[in-house]
N, CA, C and O of each residue as an XYZ file, in Angstrom:
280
protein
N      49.990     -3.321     -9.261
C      48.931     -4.238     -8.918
C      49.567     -5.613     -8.734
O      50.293     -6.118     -9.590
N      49.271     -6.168     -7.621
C      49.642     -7.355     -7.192
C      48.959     -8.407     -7.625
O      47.762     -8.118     -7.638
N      49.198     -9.713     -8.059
C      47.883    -10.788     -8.120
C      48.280    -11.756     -6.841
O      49.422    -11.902     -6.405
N      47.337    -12.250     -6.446
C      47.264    -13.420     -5.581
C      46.517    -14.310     -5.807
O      45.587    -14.168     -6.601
N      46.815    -15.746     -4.984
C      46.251    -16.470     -5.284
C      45.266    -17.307     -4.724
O      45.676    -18.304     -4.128
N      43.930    -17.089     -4.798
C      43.346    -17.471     -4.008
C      42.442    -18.500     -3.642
O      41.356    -18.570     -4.217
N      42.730    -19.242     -2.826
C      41.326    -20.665     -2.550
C      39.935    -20.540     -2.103
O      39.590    -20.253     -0.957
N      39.283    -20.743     -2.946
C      37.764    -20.575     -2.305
C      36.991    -22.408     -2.460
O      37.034    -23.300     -3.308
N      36.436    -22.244     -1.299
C      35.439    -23.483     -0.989
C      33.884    -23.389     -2.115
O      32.969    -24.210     -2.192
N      34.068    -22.051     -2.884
C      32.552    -21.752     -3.490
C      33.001    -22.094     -5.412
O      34.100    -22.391     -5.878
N      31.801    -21.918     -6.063
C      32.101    -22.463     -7.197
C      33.091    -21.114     -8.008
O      33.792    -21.405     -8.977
N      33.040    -19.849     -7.544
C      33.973    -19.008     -7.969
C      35.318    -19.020     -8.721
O      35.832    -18.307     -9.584
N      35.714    -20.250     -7.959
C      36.995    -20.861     -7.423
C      38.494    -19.749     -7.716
O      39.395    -19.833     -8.551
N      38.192    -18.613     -6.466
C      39.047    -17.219     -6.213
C      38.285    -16.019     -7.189
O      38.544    -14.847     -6.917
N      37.736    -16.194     -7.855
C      37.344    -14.804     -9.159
C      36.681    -14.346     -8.351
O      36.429    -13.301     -8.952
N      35.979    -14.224     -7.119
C      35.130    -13.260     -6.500
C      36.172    -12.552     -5.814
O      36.168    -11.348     -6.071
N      37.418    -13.087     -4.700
C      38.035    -12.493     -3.984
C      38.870    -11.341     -4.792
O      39.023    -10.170     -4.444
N      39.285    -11.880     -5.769
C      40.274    -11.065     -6.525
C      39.404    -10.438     -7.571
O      40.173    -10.280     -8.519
N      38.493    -10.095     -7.841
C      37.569     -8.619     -8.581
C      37.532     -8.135     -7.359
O      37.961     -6.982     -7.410
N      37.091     -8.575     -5.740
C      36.935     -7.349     -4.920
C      38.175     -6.505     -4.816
O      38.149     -5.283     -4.955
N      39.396     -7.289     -4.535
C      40.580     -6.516     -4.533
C      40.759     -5.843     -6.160
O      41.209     -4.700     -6.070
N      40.567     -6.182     -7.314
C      40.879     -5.175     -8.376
C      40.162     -4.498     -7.873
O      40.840     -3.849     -7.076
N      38.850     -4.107     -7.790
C      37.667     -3.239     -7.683
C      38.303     -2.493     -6.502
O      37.803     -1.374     -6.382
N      39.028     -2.702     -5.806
C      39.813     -1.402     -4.871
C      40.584     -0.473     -5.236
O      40.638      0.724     -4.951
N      41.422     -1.408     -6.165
C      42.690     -0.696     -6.747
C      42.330     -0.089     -7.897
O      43.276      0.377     -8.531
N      40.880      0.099     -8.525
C      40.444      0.746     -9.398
C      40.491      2.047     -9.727
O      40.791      2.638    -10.765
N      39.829      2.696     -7.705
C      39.579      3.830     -7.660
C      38.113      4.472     -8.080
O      37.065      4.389     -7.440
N      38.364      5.183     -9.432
C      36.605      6.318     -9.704
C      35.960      4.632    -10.556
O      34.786      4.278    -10.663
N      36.921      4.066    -10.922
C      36.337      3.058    -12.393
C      35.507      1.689    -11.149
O      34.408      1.183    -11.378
N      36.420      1.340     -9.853
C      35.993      0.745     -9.228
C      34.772      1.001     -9.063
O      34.019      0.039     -9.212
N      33.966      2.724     -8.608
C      33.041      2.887     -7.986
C      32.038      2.457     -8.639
O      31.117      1.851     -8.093
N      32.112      2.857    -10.580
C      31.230      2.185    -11.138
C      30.401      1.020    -11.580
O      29.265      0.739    -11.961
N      31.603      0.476    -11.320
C      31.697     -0.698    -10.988
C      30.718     -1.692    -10.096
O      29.980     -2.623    -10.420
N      30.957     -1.242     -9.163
C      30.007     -1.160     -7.668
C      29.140     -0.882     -8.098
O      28.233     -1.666     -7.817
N      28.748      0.206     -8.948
C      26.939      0.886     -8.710
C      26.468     -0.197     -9.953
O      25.243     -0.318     -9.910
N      26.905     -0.787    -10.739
C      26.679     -1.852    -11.659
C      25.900     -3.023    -11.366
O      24.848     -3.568    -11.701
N      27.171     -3.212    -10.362
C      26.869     -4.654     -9.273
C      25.345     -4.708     -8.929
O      24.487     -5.572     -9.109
N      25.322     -3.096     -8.200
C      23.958     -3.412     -7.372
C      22.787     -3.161     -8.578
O      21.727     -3.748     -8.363
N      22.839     -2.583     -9.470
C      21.545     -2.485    -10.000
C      21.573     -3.750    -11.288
O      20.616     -4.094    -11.983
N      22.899     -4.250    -11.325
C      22.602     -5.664    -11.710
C      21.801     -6.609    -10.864
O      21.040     -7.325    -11.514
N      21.796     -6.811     -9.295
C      21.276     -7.548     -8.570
C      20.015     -6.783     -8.476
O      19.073     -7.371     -9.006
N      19.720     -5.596     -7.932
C      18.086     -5.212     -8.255
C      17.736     -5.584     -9.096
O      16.565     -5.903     -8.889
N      18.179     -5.915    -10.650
C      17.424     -6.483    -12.042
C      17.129     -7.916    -11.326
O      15.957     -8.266    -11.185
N      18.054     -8.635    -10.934
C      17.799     -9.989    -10.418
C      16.500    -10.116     -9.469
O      15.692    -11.031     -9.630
N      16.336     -8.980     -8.313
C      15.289     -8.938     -7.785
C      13.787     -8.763     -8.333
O      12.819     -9.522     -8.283
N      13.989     -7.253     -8.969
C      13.036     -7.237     -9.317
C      12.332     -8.675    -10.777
O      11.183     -8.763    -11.210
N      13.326     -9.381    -11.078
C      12.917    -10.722    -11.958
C      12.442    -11.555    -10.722
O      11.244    -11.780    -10.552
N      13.164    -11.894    -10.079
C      12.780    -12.995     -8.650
C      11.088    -12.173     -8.478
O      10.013    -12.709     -8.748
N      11.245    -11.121     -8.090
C       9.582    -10.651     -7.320
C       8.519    -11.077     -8.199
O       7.505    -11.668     -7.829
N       8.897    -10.636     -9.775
C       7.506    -10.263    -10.756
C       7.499    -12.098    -10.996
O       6.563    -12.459    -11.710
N       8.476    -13.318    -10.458
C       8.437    -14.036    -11.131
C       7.323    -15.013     -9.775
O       6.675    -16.051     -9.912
N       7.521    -14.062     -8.485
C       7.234    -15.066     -7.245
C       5.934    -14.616     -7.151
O       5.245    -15.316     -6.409
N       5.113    -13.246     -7.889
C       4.122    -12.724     -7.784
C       3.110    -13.845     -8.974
O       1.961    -14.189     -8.698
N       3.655    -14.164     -9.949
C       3.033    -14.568    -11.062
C       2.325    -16.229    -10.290
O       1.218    -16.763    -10.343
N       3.512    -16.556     -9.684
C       2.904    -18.286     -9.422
C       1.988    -17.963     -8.374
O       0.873    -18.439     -8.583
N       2.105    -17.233     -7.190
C       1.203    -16.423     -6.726
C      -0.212    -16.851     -6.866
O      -0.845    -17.625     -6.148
N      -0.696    -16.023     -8.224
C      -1.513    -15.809     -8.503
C      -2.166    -17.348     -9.331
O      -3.346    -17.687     -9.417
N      -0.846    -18.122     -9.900
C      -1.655    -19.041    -10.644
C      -1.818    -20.363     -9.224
O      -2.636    -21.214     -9.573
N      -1.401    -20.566     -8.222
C      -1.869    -20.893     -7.188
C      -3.367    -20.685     -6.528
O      -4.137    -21.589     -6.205
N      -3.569    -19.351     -6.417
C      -5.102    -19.192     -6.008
C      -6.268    -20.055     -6.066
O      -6.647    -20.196     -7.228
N      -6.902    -20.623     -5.289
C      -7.844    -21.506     -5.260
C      -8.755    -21.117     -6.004
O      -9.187    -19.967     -5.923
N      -9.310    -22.184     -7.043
C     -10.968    -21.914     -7.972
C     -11.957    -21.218     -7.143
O     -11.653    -21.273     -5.951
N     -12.775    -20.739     -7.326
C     -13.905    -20.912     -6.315
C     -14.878    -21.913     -6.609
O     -15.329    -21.898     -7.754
N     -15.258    -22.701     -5.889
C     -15.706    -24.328     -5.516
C     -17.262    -23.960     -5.986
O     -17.700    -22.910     -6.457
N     -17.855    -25.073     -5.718
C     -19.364    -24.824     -6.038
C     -20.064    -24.594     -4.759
O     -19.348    -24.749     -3.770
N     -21.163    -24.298     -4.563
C     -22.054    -24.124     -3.108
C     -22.452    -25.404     -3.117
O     -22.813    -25.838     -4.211
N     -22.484    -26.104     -2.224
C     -23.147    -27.652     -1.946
C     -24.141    -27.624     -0.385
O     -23.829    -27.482      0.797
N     -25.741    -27.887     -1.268
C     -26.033    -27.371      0.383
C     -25.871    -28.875      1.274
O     -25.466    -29.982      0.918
N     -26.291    -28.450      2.351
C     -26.181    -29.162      3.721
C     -27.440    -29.443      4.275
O     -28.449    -28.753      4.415
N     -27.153    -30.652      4.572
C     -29.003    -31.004      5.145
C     -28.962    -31.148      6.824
O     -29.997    -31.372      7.450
């Protein structure tokens, strides 16, 4: 396993580039790896949804009074 060294413009600063390359050279441990990733980020989603559904709802307009009209 090789290390390199890498520049990133993001707050990472290289730790993203170089887990993708370990995560190659892993192999079966990489794959799990991977399936981690994503159902770590579905947890993230499904928090983002139940969290974008909630204000949602506390947004909804009162219902106003009837005011008649002459």
């Amino acid at each position: 396993m090789t290390f390199h060294k890498y520049n990133c413009d993001c707050g990472c600063m290289g730790l993203g580039p170089a887990m993708n390359d370990l995560k190659k050279e892993m192999g079966v441990a990489g794959d799990h790896f991977r399936a981690a990733h994503l159902e770590f980020l579905k947890g993230i989603r499904a928090f983002v949804d139940n969290r974008i559904e909630s204000l949602s709802k506390q947004q909804e307009p009162d219902k106003g009074t009837t005011v008649p009209v002459e």
